[in-house]
C-alpha positions, 0 to 999 in steps of 0.5 A: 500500500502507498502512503496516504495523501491528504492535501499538497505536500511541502518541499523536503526544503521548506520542511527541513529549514527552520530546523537546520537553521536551528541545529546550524545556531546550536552548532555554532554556539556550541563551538563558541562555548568549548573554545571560550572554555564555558561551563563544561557540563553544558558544553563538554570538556572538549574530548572526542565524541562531545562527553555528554554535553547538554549543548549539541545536535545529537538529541534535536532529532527527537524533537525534529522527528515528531515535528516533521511527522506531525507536519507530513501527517497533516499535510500529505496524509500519514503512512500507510500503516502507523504499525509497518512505520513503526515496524520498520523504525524499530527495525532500523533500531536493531540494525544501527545497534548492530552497526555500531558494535561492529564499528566498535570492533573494527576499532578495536582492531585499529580501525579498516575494512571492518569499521567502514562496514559497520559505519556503512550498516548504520547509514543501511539502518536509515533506510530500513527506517525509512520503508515504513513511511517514506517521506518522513525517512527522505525529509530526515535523511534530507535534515540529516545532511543539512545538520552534519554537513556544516559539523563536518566543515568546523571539524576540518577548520578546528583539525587544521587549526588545533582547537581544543575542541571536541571537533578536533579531537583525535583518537591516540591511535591517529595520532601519527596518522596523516592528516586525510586518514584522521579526518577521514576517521574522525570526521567524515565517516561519524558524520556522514554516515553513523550520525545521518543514520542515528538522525533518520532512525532515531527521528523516524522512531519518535516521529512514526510513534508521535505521529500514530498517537496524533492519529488514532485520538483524531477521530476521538476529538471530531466525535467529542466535538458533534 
């Protein structure tokens, strides 16, 4: 079965913008913050992978999942099944987990051929969760890129300039490594394709649940309202 259509659909662009614009400020500040050595419990110590400060990017898709669900749904109609979208979404949950074990192994061994797989199963996840519902999945994917893409431009700048930021923190065994294969490591395949597939799943996840809430107490609310 097709998704539903319920009315004229708005662009992925003009779905994703105020949003990108968001995490693009967040971003911002959030750099401005480590290099200025602000309080670190809200952003971070400046140690590879952000360690867990409250200002960042990671957590916006669960906000920005439901968000673009709720607009799609009101829209262009929902998916097809709220429990196959669902489905799917949980789906891409197992599959990102998996992923990301076998990243952790590849880098056990120094990184190579088994990490590039398990950052490449990730990315696979985002497209497992978007089966359920496709344009929720392609406006998240479309998100995904527009938030990383910018992280992934301060991350060369702060790699090439030295800042004492966790955009340029480097893993001990690259420290020797040139300068393409750190970022390559470090940078590109975080970015583009685990934190692009954690934004689509975990996104996908929030919104197809939010969004089958939404829809199943409609019905209810219209026949309260006679």
């Amino acid at each position: 079965m097709s998704e539903t259509q319920s009315g004229s659909r708005p662009s992925t662009m003009q779905l994703i913008m105020v949003p990108a614009l968001i995490t693009l400020a967040v971003t911002i500040l959030r750099l401005v913050g480590e290099l200025q050595h602000w309080s670190p419990k809200l952003f971070g110590t400046g140690a590879a992978g952000g360690s867990g400060a409250i200002v960042g990017i990671s957590w916006l898709p669960i906000l920005f999942g439901p968000y673009f669900a709720l607009k799609l749904a009101r829209n262009a109609g929902g998916p097809a099944s709220n429990g196959k979208a669902i489905g799917f979404s949980l789906a891409g949950v197992g599959v990102m987990v998996l992923g990301g074990f076998v990243v952790f192994k590849g880098f056990s061994q120094g990184g190579g051929v088994i990490a590039i797989l398990g950052f490449l199963i990730i990315l696979g996840a985002a497209f497992i969760a978007r089966a359920g519902w496709q344009a929720l999945g392609t406006t998240l994917f479309a998100y995904g890129l527009a938030a990383r893409i910018p992280v992934l431009i301060v991350m060369f700048i702060a790699m090439q300039a030295g800042w004492t930021t966790h955009y340029s923190a480097i893993d001990p065994r690259l420290a020797q490594a040139p300068f393409w294969r750190q970022f390559l490591d470090e940078a590109v395949l975080p970015q583009m394709f685990l934190w692009v597939g954690y934004t689509v799943v975990v996104g996908a996840l929030f919104g197809t649940v939010v969004a089958a809430i939404a829809r199943r107490g409609k019905p209810a609310m219209q026949t309260a309202s006679l």
